[in-house]
N, C-alpha and C positions, 0 to 999 in steps of 0.2 A: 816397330810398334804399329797397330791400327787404332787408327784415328777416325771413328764415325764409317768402317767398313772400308776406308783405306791405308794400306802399308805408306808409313812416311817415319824419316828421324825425325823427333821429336824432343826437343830440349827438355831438362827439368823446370827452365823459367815460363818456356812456352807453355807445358803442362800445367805448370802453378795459373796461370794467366787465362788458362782454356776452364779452369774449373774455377778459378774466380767469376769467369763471365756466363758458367751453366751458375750456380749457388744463387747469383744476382738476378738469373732468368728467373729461377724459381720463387724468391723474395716479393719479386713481383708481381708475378700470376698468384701468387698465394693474398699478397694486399689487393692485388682488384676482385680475387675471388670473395674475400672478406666484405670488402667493398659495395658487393654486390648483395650481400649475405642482413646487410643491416636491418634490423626491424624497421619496420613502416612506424613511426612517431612524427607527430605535429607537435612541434617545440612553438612554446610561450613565446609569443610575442615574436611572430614570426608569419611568411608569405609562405606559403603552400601551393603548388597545382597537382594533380594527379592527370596523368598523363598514360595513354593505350598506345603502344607503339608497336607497326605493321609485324607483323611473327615471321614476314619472307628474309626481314635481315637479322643480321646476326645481331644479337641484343646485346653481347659485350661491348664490341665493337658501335653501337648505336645509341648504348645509353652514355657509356664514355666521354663519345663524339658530341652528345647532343647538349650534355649538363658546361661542356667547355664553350659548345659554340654560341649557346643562350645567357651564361653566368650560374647557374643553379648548382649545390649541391645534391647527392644523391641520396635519398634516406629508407630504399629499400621498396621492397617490393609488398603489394598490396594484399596482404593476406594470404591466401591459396589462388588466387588472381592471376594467369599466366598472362605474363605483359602488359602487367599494371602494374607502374612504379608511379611512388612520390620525390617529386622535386620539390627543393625548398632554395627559400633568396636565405642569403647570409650577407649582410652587409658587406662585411671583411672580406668575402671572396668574392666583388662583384665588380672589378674595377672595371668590365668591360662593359656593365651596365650602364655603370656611371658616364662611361664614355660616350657609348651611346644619345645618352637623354641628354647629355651636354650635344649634340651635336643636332640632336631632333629639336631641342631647343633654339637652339642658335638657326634653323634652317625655317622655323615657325613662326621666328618672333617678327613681329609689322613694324615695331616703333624703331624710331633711330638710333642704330648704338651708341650715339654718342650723349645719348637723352639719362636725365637722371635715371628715370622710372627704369629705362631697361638697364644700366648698372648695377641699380639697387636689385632687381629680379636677380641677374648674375649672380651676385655676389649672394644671395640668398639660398638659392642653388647651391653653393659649392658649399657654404655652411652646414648645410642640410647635412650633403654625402660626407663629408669630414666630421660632424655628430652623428651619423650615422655608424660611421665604423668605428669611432671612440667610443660606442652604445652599442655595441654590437646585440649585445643580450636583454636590452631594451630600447632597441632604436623605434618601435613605432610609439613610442610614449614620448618621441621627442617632440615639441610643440612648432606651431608655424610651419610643418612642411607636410600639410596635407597635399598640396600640389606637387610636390618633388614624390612623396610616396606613388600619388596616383600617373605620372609619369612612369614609373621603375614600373607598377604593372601593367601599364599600355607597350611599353617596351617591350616587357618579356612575353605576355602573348601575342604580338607581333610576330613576334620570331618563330613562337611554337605554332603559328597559323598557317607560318609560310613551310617549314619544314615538313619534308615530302616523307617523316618514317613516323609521324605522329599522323594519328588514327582520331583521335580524342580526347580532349586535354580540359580540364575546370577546374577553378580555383576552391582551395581549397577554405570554406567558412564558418567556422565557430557557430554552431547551433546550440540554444539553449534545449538541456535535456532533466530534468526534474525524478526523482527519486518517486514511484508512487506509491506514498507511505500516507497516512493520513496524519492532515494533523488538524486537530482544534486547538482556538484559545484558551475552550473552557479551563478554568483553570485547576478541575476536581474531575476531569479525563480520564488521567492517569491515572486514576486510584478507581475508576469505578472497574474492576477486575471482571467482571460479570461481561462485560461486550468486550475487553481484552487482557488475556490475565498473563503476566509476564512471569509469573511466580510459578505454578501450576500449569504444564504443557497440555493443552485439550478444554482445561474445566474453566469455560467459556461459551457463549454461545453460537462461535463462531461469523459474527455478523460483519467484521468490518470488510471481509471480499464481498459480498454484497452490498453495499455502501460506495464501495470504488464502480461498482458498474452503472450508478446511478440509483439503483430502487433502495427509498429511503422515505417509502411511506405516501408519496405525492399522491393525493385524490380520494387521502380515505381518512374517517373520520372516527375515532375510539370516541367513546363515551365512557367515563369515570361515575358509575354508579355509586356515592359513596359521602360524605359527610357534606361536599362541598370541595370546590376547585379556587383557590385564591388567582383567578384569572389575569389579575394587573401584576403580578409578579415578572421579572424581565424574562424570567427563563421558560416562561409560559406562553407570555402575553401572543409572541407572534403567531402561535401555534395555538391560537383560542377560536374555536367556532361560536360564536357567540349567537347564532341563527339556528344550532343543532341543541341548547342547551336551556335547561327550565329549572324552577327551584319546589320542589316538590311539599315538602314542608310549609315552605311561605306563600307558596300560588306564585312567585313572577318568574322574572325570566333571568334571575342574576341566584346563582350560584356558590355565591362568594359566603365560605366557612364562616359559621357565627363564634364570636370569640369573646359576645358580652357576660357568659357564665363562665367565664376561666375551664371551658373546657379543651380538650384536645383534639380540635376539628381539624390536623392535618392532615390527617390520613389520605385523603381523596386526592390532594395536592400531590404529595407525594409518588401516589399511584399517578398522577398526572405526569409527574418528570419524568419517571422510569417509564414510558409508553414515548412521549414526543416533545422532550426538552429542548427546547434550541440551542442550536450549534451559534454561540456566541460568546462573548467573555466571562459568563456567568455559571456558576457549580459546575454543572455537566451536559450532556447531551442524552436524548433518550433511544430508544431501540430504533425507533422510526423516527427520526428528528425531522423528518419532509411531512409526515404527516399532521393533522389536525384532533385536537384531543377536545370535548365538550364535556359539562360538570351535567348531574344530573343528581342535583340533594337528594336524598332522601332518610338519612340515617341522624340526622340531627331533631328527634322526635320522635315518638311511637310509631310502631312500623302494624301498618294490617294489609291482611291481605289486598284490599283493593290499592294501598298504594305503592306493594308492590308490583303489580298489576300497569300500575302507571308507569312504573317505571320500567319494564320490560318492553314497555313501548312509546317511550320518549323519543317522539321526533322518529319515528320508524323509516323514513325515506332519507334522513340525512344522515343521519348515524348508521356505521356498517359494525361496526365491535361494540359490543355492552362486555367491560371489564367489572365482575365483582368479586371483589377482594373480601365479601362479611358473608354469612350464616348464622344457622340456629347455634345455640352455646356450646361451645368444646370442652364439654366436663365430665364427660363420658357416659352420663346419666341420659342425652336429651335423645328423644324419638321425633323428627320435625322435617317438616319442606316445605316446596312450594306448594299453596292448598288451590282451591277448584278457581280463582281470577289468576292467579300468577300463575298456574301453568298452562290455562287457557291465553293467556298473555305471552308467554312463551310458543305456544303454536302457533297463534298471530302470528309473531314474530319471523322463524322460520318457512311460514308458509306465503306470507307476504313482504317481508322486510327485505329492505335490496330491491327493490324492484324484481321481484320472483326470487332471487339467488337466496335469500335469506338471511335474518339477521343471527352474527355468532354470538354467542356468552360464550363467557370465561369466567371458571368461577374456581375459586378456590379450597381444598381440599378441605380445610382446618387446622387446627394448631395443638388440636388434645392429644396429640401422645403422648405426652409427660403424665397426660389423667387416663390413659388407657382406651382412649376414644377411636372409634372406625367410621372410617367417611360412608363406608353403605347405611349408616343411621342418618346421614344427612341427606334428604331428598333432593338437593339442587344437584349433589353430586349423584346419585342416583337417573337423573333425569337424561334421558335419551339426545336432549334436544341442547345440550352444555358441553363442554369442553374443560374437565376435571381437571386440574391441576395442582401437581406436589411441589414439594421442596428437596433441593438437596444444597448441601453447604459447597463451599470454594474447592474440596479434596472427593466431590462427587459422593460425599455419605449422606444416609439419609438422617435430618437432625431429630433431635432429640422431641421438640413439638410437632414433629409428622406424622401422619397419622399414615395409615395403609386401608387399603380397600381395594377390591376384585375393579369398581367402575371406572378407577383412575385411570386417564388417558395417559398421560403425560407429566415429567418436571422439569423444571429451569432455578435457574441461581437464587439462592436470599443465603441468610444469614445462618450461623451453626453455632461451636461452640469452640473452645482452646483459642486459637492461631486463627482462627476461620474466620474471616472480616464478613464485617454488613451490607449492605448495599450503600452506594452514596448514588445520591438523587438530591434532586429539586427538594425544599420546606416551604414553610409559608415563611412569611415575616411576622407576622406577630405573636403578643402574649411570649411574647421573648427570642422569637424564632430569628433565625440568621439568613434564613433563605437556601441554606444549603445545608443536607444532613448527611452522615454518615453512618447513620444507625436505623436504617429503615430495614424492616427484620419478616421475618413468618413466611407462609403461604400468601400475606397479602404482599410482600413485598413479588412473589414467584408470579401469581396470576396475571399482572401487570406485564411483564419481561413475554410473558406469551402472548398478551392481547396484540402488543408493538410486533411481536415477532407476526401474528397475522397479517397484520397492519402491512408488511411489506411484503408478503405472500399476494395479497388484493388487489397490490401495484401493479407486478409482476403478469398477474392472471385475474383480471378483475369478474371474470367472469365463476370463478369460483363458488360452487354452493356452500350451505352450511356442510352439509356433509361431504365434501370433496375435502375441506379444510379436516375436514375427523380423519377420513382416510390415510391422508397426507401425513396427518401426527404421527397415525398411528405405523408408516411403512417405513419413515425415514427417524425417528429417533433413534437416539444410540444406545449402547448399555455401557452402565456407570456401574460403580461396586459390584462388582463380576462377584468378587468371592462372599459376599455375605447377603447378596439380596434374593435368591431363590428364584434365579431365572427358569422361566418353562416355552419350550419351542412348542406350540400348538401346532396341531395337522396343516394349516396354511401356510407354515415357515415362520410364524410371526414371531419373536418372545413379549414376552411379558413376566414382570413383576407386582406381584400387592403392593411393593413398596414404593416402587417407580413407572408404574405402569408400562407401558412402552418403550420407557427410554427417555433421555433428555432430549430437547427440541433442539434440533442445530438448525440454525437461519439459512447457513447455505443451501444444506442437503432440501429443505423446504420448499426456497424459493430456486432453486434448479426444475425441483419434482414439478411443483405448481405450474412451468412453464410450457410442459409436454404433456400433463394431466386433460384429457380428456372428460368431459362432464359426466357425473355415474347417469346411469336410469334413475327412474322412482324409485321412494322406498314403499315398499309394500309391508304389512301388517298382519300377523298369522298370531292371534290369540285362542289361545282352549279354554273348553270350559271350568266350572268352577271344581276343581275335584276335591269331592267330601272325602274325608280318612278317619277325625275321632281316635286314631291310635294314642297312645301313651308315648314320650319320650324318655327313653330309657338312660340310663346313668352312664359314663363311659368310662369302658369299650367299647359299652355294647348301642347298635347305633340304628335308628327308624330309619328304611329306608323305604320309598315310595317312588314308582315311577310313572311314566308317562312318554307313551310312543308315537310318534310323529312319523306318517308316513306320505310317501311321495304323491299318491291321489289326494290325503288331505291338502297338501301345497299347490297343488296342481290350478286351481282357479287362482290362487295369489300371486302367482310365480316367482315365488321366494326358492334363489337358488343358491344364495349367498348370504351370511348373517353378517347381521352387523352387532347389536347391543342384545341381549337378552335380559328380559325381567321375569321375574321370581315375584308373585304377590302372595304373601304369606299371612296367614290368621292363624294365631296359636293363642294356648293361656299357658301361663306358666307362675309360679310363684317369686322367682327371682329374675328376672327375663337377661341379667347380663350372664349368668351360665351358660347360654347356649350358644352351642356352634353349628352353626349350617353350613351346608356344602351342597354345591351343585354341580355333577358332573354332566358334560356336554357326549354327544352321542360317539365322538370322535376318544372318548376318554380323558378330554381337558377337565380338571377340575377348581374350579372356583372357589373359595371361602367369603361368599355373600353375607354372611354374619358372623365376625368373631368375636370371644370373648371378650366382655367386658366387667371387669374388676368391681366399679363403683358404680354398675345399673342394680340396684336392688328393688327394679320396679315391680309393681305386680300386675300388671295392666296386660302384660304380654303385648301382642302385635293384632293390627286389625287391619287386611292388606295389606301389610306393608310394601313398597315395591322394591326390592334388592335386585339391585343390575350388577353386571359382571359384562367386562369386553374381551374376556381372552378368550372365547370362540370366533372372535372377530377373524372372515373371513372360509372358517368352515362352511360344512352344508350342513342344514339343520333337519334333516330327515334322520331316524333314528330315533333310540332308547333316549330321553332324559330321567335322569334321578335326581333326587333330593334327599339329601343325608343331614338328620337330625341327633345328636347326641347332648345332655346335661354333664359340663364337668364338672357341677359343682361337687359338693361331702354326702349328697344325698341323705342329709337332714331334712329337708323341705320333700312335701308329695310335688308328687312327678308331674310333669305338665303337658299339653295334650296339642297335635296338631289336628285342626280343625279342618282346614281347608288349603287349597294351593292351587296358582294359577299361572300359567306359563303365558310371557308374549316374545314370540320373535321378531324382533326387527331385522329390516333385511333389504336385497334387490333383487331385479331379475338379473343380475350380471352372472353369468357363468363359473365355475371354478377355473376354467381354461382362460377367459376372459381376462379374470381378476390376475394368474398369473402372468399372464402380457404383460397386462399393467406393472408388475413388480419388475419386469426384466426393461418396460421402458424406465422407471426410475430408476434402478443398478444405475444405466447404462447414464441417466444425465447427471446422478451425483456424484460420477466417477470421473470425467472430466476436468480437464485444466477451468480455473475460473473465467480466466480472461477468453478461453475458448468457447466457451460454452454460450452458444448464440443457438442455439436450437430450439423451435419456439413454437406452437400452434396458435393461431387465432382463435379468439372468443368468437360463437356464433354473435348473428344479430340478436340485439338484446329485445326480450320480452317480457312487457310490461302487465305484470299480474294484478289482476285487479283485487281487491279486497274481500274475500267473501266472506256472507252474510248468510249467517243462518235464518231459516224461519223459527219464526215465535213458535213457543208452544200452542199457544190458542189459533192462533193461524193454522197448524197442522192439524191441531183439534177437528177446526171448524171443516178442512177439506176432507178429513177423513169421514166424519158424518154424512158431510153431503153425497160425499159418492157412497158410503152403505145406503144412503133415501136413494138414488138415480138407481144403484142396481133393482133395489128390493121393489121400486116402481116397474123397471123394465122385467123383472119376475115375474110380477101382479100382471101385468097385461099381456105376457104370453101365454101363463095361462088359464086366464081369462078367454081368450082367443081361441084357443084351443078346447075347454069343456063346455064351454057356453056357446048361449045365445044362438042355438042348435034351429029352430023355425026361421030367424031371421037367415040364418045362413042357404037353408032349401030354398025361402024365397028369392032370395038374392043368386044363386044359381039357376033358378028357372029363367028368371030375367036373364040374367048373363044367356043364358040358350036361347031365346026367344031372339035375343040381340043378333046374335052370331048367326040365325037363319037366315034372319031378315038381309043380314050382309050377303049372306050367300047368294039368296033369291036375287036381290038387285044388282050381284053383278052378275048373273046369267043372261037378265035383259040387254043389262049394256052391252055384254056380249054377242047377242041376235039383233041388236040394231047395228055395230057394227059391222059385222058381215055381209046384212043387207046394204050397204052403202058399199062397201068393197065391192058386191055383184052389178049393182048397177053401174059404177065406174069402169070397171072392166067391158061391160056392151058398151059404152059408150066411145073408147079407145077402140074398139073394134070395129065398130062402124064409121069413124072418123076413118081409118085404116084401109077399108074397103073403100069409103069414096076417094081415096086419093089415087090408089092402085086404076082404078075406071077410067079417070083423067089421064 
């Protein structure tokens, strides 16, 4: 028989005996392979070092070697780590340790052995290691042997210090590591579904990753335009500018809801919590809980123009957001807006407020769709200079009190109907109030959620315009009710809905965009003249259509290259004026519904300018055809009613189409980013401090324009006067001028012949000096 390549008799016992001892080889290398194989764990209550060991020796052979000659167990290798293993102490396998530090001890100790004190040490010592490995799986909880512990790891890095195949070795130490989840105490948190909805995956405003990065509103101040703010509230009070805040109503400077006529002055409160409620034990927290909220009464008494007027500019340099949650009535009858102080108040605003950047509104769409009402009859939404916002319920539908319009920018979370919860926010406390509600409802609950939501755009980008914040809305909101809202992609990629305008606001996608947005140019202003028409509007199908063409020499001085909002001012008569439905298509072919029908307007007043805006050309070019499409659908009982006039304004900038697109491919590119990654950021220029202008008086312009008609009509009169007159004096005074001009001639001939003569005589003179010197 061959045995391993050589011929030998070979017994049947020796053979049994030969494969007993290959079975047993194998047994072995298969358990050190294992061995070797273990996952890398740090066990409870236990010594760790990880240790880098040279790669020239053999690592079987070396971690083997190295876990015997120190005391450590082996507990595997470090990941994907090549020659990073963890060693771990185990009490129960470490008698060589023990041995050790009994010996390091004994060779350290100064006192006398035969003295109590070092007995007692001794004997404390072996206590220790004998609890030790009766504890093996909680021996570092055993009490009194912090010293015996802290020897065992002097010990054992000792060893791994001196050993020539370790590389690297550290212990290994429990770090505290934290879930980053948020949490608050408030205690109505978790129910306010609107900043986190557990229920419904998306219909949320996505704010709490922006929260975790810190922007949470610090440095910016909302103003609650609105009944009054119960300031001393706890869920308020910290978050109170009390220096940004006036009572417009009472004349002072306290805000605090009047509650002596049993009325319902919380509104404003409310809008308070949902903007910047404090993150504390109290209801809940608001969209911007870092930021600053101020009350500015004014709804607690008859409202007029001039004092809304004041109120658009309450505190203009400390206040950055004016949140309004009210309007004219939602009964689908009213025709109303801001009249000639409120929206000259609002231009202030924008042109001065911010220190140049401008100040935002926020205003809310309405609540008349259940009365068949259209926000383009509301002039604050109509107004170029606002920020329009709807409603949609917890399931992204749009409710039942929503109204729709072409001007809508944007909507965020309130209240709806079935299963569809409220908002919960801050109340007041009194007239029976609990301080904390769950039924705060409408478009004024919606406006709020967006003011908060700019609020931390501001943080983010402080340098933002008003109109960078519109742009902003309007590129990065999302679409909600896909299948029932009538989405339309305009020539600029944008969509848009009447229902939803843009889209719902997402906090992240915002404050991402906000952070790489670049400041637009001006906006520039391209108004036509007034075009007379007089046509009849006919019954439908059949539809007045009128146009009006815009071409690139007339923009050419404006340099309007890019639209932003368009307005429509309309003058019609009509006998039922909610019959009618207007339309306006854009040159691109977007078309608009600037007026729709309404059910219960049975006014007869028709329209006198009205201004109808529409933002879904938002970002086209505005050169080309505009039309206006007029039809009546009512029964055609009533005579037909008549468009009079019509007048186009485009708003707008000189940013390029090319431009504008960049811009969209730099926001893709930052909302698309991990949150935590997303640190990519531009700086706000130096800031520049806009000083307030002031027009001239009428009688001042008056008086300048008189006086320069008198200076010209003077400087007229005496040219020519100058010119046909005073013909003798003139000859005279030319003769003289001649007579003059001789006499100059004559007398400088002389001076010139006495000259010469003094030249001729200095010359003989030099020459006869010359000749007597030559003689000598």
């Amino acid at each position: 028989m061959e045995v391993f390549g050589f011929s030998a008799s070979v017994t049947k016992q020796q053979l049994v005996i030969l494969n007993i001892i290959a079975i047993h080889i194998c047994l072995v290398e298969m358990n050190f392979g294992a061995y070797l194989r273990v996952k890398p764990t740090i066990l409870s209550h236990s010594l760790g070092w990880a240790v880098h060991l040279d790669s020239s020796f053999d690592t079987t052979v070396s971690i083997r070697q190295l876990c015997k000659e120190i005391g450590l167990i082996y507990s595997g290798q470090i990941g994907e780590l090549k020659n990073h293993y963890l060693l771990q102490f185990n009490p129960s396998h470490s008698s060589s340790i023990y041995r050790d530090i009994l010996i390091d001890w004994n060779a350290t100790v100064k006192l006398d052995r035969k003295s109590k004190e070092t007995f007692v040490s001794k004997k404390l010592h072996r206590r220790c290691i004998k609890d030790f490995i009766l504890r093996s799986d909680n021996w570092l909880n055993v009490k009194n042997c912090d010293r015996t512990t802290e020897m065992i790891i002097q010990s054992i890095e000792k060893k791994l210090h001196k050993n020539s195949i370790v590389v690297w070795f550290s212990k290994q130490v429990p770090r505290q590591r934290i879930k980053r989840s948020l949490h608050f105490k408030d205690p109505q948190f978790k129910e306010q579904w609107h900043l986190q909805n557990n229920r419904q995956k998306n219909m949320d405003i996505n704010v709490t990753g922006v929260w975790k990065l810190g922007i949470i509103g610090t440095g910016v101040t909302v103003a609650v335009v609105d009944d009054g703010v119960e300031w001393t509230n706890p869920d308020i009070f910290d978050n109170y500018n009390k220096e940004a805040s006036w009572d417009l109503n009472d004349n002072d400077g306290d805000p605090m809801p009047n509650s002596n006529n049993n009325e319902s002055n919380q509104h404003g409160t409310r809008c308070a919590g949902e903007i910047a409620a404090v993150a504390n034990d109290v209801c809940g927290v608001g969209v911007a809980y870092g930021a600053k909220v101020s009350g500015v009464k004014v709804l607690d008494g008859p409202m007029t123009d001039s004092l809304e007027a004041s109120a658009f500019n309450t505190k203009l340099q400390l206040n950055d957001v004016y949140s309004c949650s009210w309007g004219p009535e939602d009964d689908g009858t009213t025709v109303d807006g801001p009249h000639y102080l409120a929206s000259k108040a609002m231009m202030q605003g924008i042109e001065t407020g911010r220190q140049g950047y401008g100040s935002i509104y926020v205003v809310a769409s309405g609540n008349g769709g259940a009365n068949g009402d259209n926000c383009n009859y509301d002039g604050y939404a109509n107004s170029p200079y606002t920020v329009t916002i709807g409603a949609i319920d917890e399931f992204g539908n749009m409710p039942f009190y929503a109204e729709e319009c072409a001007a809508m920018l944007a909507v965020t979370f309130s209240s709806g109907q079935g299963r569809s919860r409220s908002i919960v926010t801050t109340d007041w406390s009194k007239c029976g109030g609990t301080g904390c509600t769950s039924q705060h409802s409408g478009t004024s609950a919606a406006a709020p959620i967006a003011a908060g939501i700019i609020a931390l755009m501001l943080q983010a980008r402080p340098c933002l315009t008003w109109r960078d914040v519109q742009y902003l809305i309007a590129i990065t909101a999302t679409k909600v009710d896909v299948d029932h809202a009538a989405w339309y992609v305009n020539a600029a990629g944008l969509h848009h809905s009447h229902k939803h305008g843009f889209g719902s606001m997402n906090a992240w996608r915002l404050v991402s965009a906000a952070k790489v947005w670049p400041s637009l140019p001006w906006m520039t202003v391209f108004t036509s003249g007034d075009n007379q028409v007089g046509d009849a509007i006919p019954m439908f199908p059949d539809i007045l259509s009128v146009n009006y063409t815009v071409t690139a020499d007339m923009l050419e001085s404006y340099g309007l290259l890019l639209l932003e909002q368009v307005q429509v001012k309309v003058t019609l008569f009509h006998p039922q004026r909610g019959n009618l439905l207007i339309q306006l298509v854009c040159p691109s072919g977007t078309v608009s519904v600037i007026g729709a029908p309404r059910p219960k307007d049975n006014s007869s007043q028709g329209l006198d300018s009205w201004p109808f805006a529409t933002v879904r050309c938002w970002g086209e070019e505005p050169h080309g055809t505009w039309q206006l499409l007029l039809t009546d659908t009512g029964k055609g009982k009533l005579q037909p009613g008549e468009l009079v006039s019509w007048q186009i304004v485009l708003y707008g900038t000189p940013l390029s189409p090319n431009d504008f697109r960049q811009r969209l491919r730099w926001v893709q590119d930052a909302t698309s980013s991990n949150p935590f990654e997303s640190n990519v950021s531009i700086e706000c220029p130096a800031l520049l401090h806009s000083l307030p202008f002031t027009p001239i008086a009428d009688k001042m312009l008056k008086v300048f324009c008189l006086s320069g008609m008198l200076l010209l009509f003077l400087a007229c009169y005496e040219s020519l006067e100058n010119i046909f007159c005073y013909g003798e004096e003139k000859e005279e005074m030319k003769k003289l001028w001649l007579s003059q001009r001789s006499q100059q001639r004559n007398f400088g001939s002389a001076e010139s012949s006495v000259e010469t003569a003094g030249e001729v005589d200095e010359t003989q003179r030099l020459l006869s000096d010359e000749i007597a010197m030559e003689s000598l």
